[in-house]
C-alpha angles and dihedrals in degrees: 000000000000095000100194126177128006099003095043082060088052091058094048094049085053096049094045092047095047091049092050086046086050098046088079081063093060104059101078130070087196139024134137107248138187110260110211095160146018117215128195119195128204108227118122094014120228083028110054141162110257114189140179119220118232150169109223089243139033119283134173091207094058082106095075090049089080105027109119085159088055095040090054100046087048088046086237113193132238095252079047090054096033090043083051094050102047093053091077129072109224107231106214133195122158113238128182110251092236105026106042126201118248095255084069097078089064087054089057100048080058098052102056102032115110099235130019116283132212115252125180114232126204111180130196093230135356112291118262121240111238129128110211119191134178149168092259105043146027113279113260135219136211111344129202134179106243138227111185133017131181142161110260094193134359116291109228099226111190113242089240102062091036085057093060089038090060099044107075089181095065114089132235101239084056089052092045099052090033093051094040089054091057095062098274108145128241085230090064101033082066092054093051088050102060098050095055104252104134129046146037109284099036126201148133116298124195104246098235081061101051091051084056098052097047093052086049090048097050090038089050096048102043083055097058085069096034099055080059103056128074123290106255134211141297107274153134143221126200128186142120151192141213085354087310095124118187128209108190116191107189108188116187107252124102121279123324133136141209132173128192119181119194140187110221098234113153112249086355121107105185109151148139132245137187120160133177133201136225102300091037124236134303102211129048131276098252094167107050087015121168086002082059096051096045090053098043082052090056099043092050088041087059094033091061090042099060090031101233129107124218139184097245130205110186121191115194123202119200119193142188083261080080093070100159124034106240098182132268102293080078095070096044086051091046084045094049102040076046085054094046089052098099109258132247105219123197138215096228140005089255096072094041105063093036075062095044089051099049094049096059091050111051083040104047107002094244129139107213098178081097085052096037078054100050090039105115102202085048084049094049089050087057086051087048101045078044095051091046096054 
């Protein structure tokens, strides 16, 4: 999205600030930080940049640098994120995805510690100062090619996860919805992922990939249970987050998903679609992608919980409040706190899309009945009503 104006400005203000806070970071070759994440890019696939986020010193707050599931529930702001992330210098050394180079297996250790652990850091040259951000990950801050790495203290790894690291039987889907089910984050199961801690066959895993995954593993796993329950009621569920703003329509018919992503753009409808029906799809989202994934996880998630299963048609507005992309965590926190607003439920579909319509409009100024018409689950609710008949 073209931010212009005020908000533009606003952009600008956060992404100076942040590179006069980060050029502190640029200034040692050398320093023990403390590790709260690994990150695996996806450039020059097999061969790709892993990295391990770190402070240049030790401190005890480095959790919070990489904590999409705590931003969220604090409601942090973009200047907050972007002000965490670009307090670490992203270690890099290039490893092969399926035969991984030793230094790995630190980022391993730090991806599946607890809490974040002290590594000491040897570069091959001071760290440049750059702040990169995008639509799939965190931003990131100052990045240097590394020499040497080394743990600086033990890392506490939970039995739990040190059980699935050591089974290499197990696969990673079970680790992934076990895990998951004792209170470990999606947030770090991701970063476990990517690094090749879980599974069978075991290897690196850009870490946009591995988000993505996660999200598709939950989802998938939550809707094996909720493809079983009743068909719940009309309603709909509005909320939003850092000017993501989510418009869930539940209708009461079994499973089925479409997302819609729009720019707020006055007298302009330029948006995105993917759906699925009941049995889910068998090729990837390419349109929505990773967006797509984080919002189906928080649908099934809510949909197991409340035992009840819809047919959901999601619209995302995204508005010039969102003046900096922050990665993908960002819409399944905007979905979920949307799905934790206390529903309106209708009495027919009638009324709740006439509400629907009027909402957008009076929010954002948008007219969705183009979007409602080219919508294909509402299209296959028309064939259904016409076959019955």
């Amino acid at each position: 999205m073209l931010i212009k104006g005020v908000k533009y400005k606003e952009k600008e203000l956060i992404l100076s600030s942040a590179l006069i806070r980060a050029k502190p970071l640029t200034q040692k070759e050398s320093f023990t930080g403390t590790a709260p994440a690994p990150f695996v890019g996806r450039f020059g696939y097999p061969f790709v940049n892993v990295g391990i986020l770190a402070p240049p010193r030790h401190d005890e707050d480095a959790w919070l640098y990489d904590a999409p599931g705590h931003w969220a529930k604090t409601n942090t702001g973009i200047r907050e994120v972007v002000d965490y992330r670009t307090r670490m210098v992203n270690s890099r050394f290039t490893s092969n995805v399926k035969q991984p180079d030793k230094l790995v297996e630190i980022a391993q250790d730090v991806a599946m510690a607890s809490k974040p652990v002290d590594i000491d850091v040897s570069l091959e040259k001071k760290p440049s100062l750059n702040i990169s951000t995008d639509q799939w990950v965190a931003p990131m801050g100052p990045q240097a090619r590394l020499k040497q790495l080394q743990l600086a203290t033990n890392p506490h790894i939970s039995t739990k996860v040190q059980k699935y690291f050591d089974d290499t039987d197990a696969l990673a889907s079970e680790a992934v919805t076990e895990l998951y089910k004792h209170s470990v984050d999606e947030n770090a199961l991701s970063r476990m992922l990517s690094v090749g801690v879980f599974g069978k066959k075991r290897k690196l895993v850009p870490t946009r990939w591995s988000i993505t995954a996660t999200d598709d593993i939950l989802a998938n796993n939550f809707l094996e249970k909720v493809r079983e329950q009743e068909v719940g009621d009309y309603a709909t569920y509005f909320g939003s987050y850092l000017g993501n703003y989510y418009l869930v329509l539940f209708f009461p018919e079994r499973w089925s998903y479409e997302l819609f992503e729009m720019y707020v753009k006055p007298g302009v409808l330029e948006f995105s679609t993917d759906y699925e029906e009941f049995q889910g799809r068998k090729n990837y989202a390419e349109t929505c992608a990773g967006g797509y994934y984080t919002v189906r996880m928080a649908l099934a998630e809510h949909m197991m919980k409340n035992k009840r299963q819809n047919t959901a048609l999601v619209l995302r507005f995204i508005t010039d409040e969102y003046v900096l992309p922050l990665g993908v965590w960002v819409t399944r926190s905007a979905a979920r706190k949307a799905l934790e607003s206390k529903p309106i439920t209708f009495a027919s579909k009638e009324l709740m899309l006439t509400y629907a319509t009027h909402l957008a409009r009076k929010k954002f100024g948008v007219d969705i009945v183009p979007i409602l018409e080219k919508s294909k689950i509402m299209k296959e609710k028309q064939k259904t009503i016409i076959n019955f008949i």
